[in-house]
LUMGU-398087 format. One record per residue (C-alpha): residue number from 1; residue in one letter; x, y, z. Coordinates in steps of 0.2 Angstrom, whole numbers, always signed. Example, Ala and Ser with C-alpha at 12.3 -4.5 7.8 and 13.67 -1.06 7.14 Angstrom:
2
k: 1, r: A, x: +62, y: -22, z: +39
k: 2, r: S, x: +68, y: -5, z: +36
END
This chain:
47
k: 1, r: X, x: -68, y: -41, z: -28
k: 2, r: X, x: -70, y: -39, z: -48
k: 3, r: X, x: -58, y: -29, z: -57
k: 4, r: X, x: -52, y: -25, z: -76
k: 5, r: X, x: -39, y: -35, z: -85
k: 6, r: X, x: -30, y: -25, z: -97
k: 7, r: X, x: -22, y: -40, z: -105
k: 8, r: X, x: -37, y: -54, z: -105
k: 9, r: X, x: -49, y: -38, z: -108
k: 10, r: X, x: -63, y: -41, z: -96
k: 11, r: X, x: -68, y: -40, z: -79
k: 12, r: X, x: -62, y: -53, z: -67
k: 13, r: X, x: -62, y: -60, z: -49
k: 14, r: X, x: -46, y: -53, z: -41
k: 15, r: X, x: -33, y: -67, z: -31
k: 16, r: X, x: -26, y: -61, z: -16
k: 17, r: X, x: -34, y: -45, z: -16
k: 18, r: X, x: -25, y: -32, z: -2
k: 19, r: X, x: -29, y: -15, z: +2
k: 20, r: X, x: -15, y: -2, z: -1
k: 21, r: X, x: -14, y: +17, z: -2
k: 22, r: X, x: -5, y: +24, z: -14
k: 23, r: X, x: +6, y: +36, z: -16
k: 24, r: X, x: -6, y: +51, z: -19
k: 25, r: X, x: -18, y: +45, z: -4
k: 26, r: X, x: -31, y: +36, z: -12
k: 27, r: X, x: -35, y: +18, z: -5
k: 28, r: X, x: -35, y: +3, z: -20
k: 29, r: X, x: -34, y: -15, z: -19
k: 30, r: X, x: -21, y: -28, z: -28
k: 31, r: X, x: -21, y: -42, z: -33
k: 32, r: X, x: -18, y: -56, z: -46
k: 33, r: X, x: -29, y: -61, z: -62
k: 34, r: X, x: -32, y: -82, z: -60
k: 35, r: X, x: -32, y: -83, z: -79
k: 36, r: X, x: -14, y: -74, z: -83
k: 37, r: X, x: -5, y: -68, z: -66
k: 38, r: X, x: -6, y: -49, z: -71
k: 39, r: X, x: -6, y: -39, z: -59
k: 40, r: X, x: -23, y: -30, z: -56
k: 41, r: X, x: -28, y: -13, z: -45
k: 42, r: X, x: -45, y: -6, z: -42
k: 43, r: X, x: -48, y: +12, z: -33
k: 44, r: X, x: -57, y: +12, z: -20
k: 45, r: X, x: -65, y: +28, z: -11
k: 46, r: X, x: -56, y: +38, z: -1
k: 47, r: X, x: -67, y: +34, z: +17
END
C-alpha cells in the first residue's frame, strides 16, 4: 500500500504495513517508509 511521506515529500510503498484502529474508530494502516524509517499512516474507510 502507497502512502505520503511527510519528510521525503512524496508517495511511497509502505514496509510492514498493519491494520490498526484508532482511537476515534476509524481503520488505517502503518507502517515504515524504505527510504527514511518514518513512520507512515493511511486512513482507510470505515467498512
Amino acid at each position: 500500500m502507497e502512502a505520503y511521506c511527510v519528510k521525503c515529500r512524496k508517495k511511497v510503498a509502505m514496509q510492514n504495513g498493519k491494520e490498526e484502529t484508532l482511537k476515534n474508530g476509524r481503520r488505517a494502516m502503518k507502517g515504515k517508509c524504505p527510504a527514511c524509517g518514518t513512520t507512515l499512516c493511511r486512513i482507510l474507510g470505515n467498512k
